[in-house]
C-alpha positions, 0 to 999 in steps of 0.5 A: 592712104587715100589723097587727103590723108597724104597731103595732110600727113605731107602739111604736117611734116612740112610745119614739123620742119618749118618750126624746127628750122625756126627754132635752129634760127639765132635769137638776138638779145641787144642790151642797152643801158642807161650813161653807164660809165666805162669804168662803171662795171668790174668787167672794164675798170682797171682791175686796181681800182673797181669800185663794184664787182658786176659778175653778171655783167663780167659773164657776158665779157668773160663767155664772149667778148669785150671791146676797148675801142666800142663807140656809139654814135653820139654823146647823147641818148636820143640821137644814140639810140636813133643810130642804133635802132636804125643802122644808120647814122641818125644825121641821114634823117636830120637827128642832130641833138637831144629830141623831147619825144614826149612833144612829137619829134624823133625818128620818122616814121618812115625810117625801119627800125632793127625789129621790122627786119626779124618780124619780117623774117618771122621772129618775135620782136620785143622792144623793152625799157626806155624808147626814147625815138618818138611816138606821136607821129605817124608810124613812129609808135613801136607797135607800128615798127615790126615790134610786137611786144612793147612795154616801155617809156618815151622820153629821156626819164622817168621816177623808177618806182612810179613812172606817170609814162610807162605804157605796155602797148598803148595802155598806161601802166598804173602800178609796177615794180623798180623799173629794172627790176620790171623790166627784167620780168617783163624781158623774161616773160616775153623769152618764155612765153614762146620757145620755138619761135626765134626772137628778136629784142631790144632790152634798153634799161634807164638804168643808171639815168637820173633820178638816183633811186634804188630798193632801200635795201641796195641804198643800205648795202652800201651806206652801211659799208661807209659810201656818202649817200649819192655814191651809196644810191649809185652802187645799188643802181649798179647791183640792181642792173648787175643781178637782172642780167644774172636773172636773164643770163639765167633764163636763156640757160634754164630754157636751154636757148643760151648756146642759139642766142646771140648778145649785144651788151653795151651803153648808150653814151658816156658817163655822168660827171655827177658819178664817182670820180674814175666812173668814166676813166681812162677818158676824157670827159662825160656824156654830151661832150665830144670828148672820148668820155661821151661816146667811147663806150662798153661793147661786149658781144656773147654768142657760146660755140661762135665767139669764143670765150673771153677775148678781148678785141682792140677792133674800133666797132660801132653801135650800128654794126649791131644790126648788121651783125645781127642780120647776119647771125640769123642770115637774114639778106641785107635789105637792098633798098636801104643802105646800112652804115655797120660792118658785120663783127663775126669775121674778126673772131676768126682770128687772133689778130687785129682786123679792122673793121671801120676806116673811119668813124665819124660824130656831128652834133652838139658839145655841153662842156661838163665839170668831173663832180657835177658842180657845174650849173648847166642851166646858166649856159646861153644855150639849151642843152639840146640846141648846143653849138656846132661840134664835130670828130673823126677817127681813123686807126689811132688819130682823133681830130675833134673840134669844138666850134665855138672854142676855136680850131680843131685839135689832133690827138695820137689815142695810142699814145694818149687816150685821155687827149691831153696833148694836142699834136695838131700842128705837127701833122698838118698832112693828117688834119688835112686828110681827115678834115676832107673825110669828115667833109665827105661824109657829111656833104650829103647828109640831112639839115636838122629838123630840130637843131639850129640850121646855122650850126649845121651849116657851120659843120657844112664849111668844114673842107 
């Protein structure tokens, strides 16, 4: 064989390799959904009062793991999902309250987003559904993040049947189906197109964000089987989410990728007051409340032959454990120049015990009272929803401190022995206010001033010692 030859036959075994080592590396699916209810889903109610049966959403739990103790890192979608996206604590980049990224704000664009790791590891990227942390400015587009896919809106809503805002890259989409259901189809078309390539995606459902609307089909299930009208669209919206999970669970079987793909399921705050009654139960509260309501959320994670099947963990995790967790799984080093606030999750299924993962937790931001059935009129507060007063919690093991600040001091709650926080214990353990107050003053000493929220409420979280 003369030396062409043998250098082409060597470059070719070399790619040979290469693709099969890619091809071994751990893809990553992070499904997100929309204020979907703690109790929302068959896989976390109370087995005597499911209101739904979700068995597609129960696989992921039953073929992996659920969490009882999941969190996100704030009672509302836009900074939730700054959290998530980046690993970080949004409050590192002034991200405090809800943003209208539709207008420009959101995360900047010199923040790295979970894609940008994978695509430099050489992953395809995919980020699908509601986006929700800016566009308009300077490197904040996701073509612009590491992401090579996109196909999704930028804001905190859109009609499901005909969205004026749904881009797929930069270019307007004019015609589509129910967004679950194209966003589905687009989540599916994106793994199949290239199955040696590892990918990376981010599936973020607006699903079951307002407005109510599902296939008329769905709405008639359900009427026909007695539900009021509201209840009948919220059913629908649920099996409408449920059977896309099936058809994506499927297609990682059918392409034999489901044993090499590692998924994150979860929500991205609390449930709505507007929902049938128990939607959020055990907790306390709904979505943009500090209230465990508003971000004690669904967590499960799937990954056959490394989590093993059906555990249930009592571990407090966290939405940016997601990235780091993720990073490991696909043993991509943590990047050295930027400090992630998620713990990896994988060592706690070595073991049946409890082990624990986060000291503590932390939330600062606002605090919209809300009232179980929606009745409430939120529009006549003194406030707008995105500029609500100052408030702030921490958790550590089975205490809650929380405060509220414009309705007075801080309350302590034992969560073991009252998760719903209906006995405030705080002055009988003076020691422990002391001790979390001084870490959540810790904490947040350092972090950023607001870019959109009002400085006097930041400041007032400043005072706290």
């Amino acid at each position: 064989m003369n030396t062409s030859l043998l250098k082409l036959s060597m470059l070719l075994a070399l790619t040979s390799l290469v693709a099969v080592a890619q091809s071994k590396q751990t893809n990553i699916l992070v499904i997100l959904t929309d204020d979907l209810g703690y109790s929302t889903t068959s896989a976390f109610a109370n087995q005597k009062n499911v209101r739904i049966e979700t068995p597609n959403i129960d696989r992921i739990a039953n073929e992996g793991a659920k969490f009882t103790n999941g969190y996100v890192t704030a009672n509302v979608c836009g900074p939730s999902r700054s959290g998530l996206l980046t690993g970080k604590y949004q409050q590192r980049f002034g991200v405090y309250a809800n943003l209208d990224t539709q207008k420009g704000p959101g995360v900047p664009g010199s923040e790295k987003v979970m894609h940008t790791y994978f695509k430099e590891a050489g992953y395809r990227t995919a980020a699908i559904g509601k986006w929700h942390i800016g566009t308009k400015q300077k490197g904040q587009h996701p073509l612009d993040r590491g992401i090579d896919t996109y196909y999704g809106f930028n804001s905190a809503q859109t009609d499901y049947f005909n969205s004026p805002i749904l881009f797929n890259g930069k270019e307007k989409v004019k015609k589509h189906d129910y967004l679950t259901f194209q966003f589905t189809e687009e989540a599916i078309k994106f793994i199949e197109q290239d199955k040696k390539t590892p990918f990376f995606m981010y599936l973020a459902y607006n699903a079951v964000h307002s407005p109510m609307q599902a296939p008329k089909a769905y709405i008639e299930k359900y009427s026909k089987q007695g539900f009021p009208g509201s209840e009948a669209k919220q059913m629908a919206m649920v099996e409408a989410l449920d059977e896309s999970i099936g058809k994506l669970l499927n297609t990682l079987e059918k392409n034999n990728l489901d044993k090499n793909t590692l998924i994150f399921f979860m929500s991205d705050n609390g449930g709505l007051p507007g929902w049938w009654i128990g939607n959020n139960a055990p907790w306390k509260g709904f979505k943009r409340e500090q209230w465990e309501g508003g971000y004690h959320v669904q967590f499960m994670m799937k990954w056959p032959g490394k989590i093993p099947a059906g555990q249930v963990r009592s571990e407090m995790v966290f939405s940016l454990d997601v990235l780091t967790t993720s990073l490991a799984a696909a043993n991509i080093e943590k990047p050295k120049n930027t400090a992630l606030d998620g713990k990896n999750i994988l060592p706690v299924f070595k073991s049946k015990k409890k082990k624990e993962i986060h000291e503590c937790l932390f939330w600062a931001g606002t605090h919209v009272a809300r009232k179980a059935g929606g009745k409430e009129n939120i529009k006549k507060l003194p406030y707008k929803k995105s500029d609500a007063p100052a408030a702030w919690s921490v958790r550590t093991g089975k205490w809650k401190l929380v405060q509220m600040m414009e309705y007075g001091n801080a309350k302590l709650y034992d969560l073991d022995k009252d998760p719903a926080e209906n006995n405030d214990v705080y002055k009988d353990n003076p020691k422990i206010v002391k001790q979390l107050s001084k870490e959540f003053a810790n904490w947040f000493k350092d972090l950023a001033e607001p870019f959109e929220w009002n400085k006097k409420y930041y400041n007032e979280l400043k005072q706290i010692q």
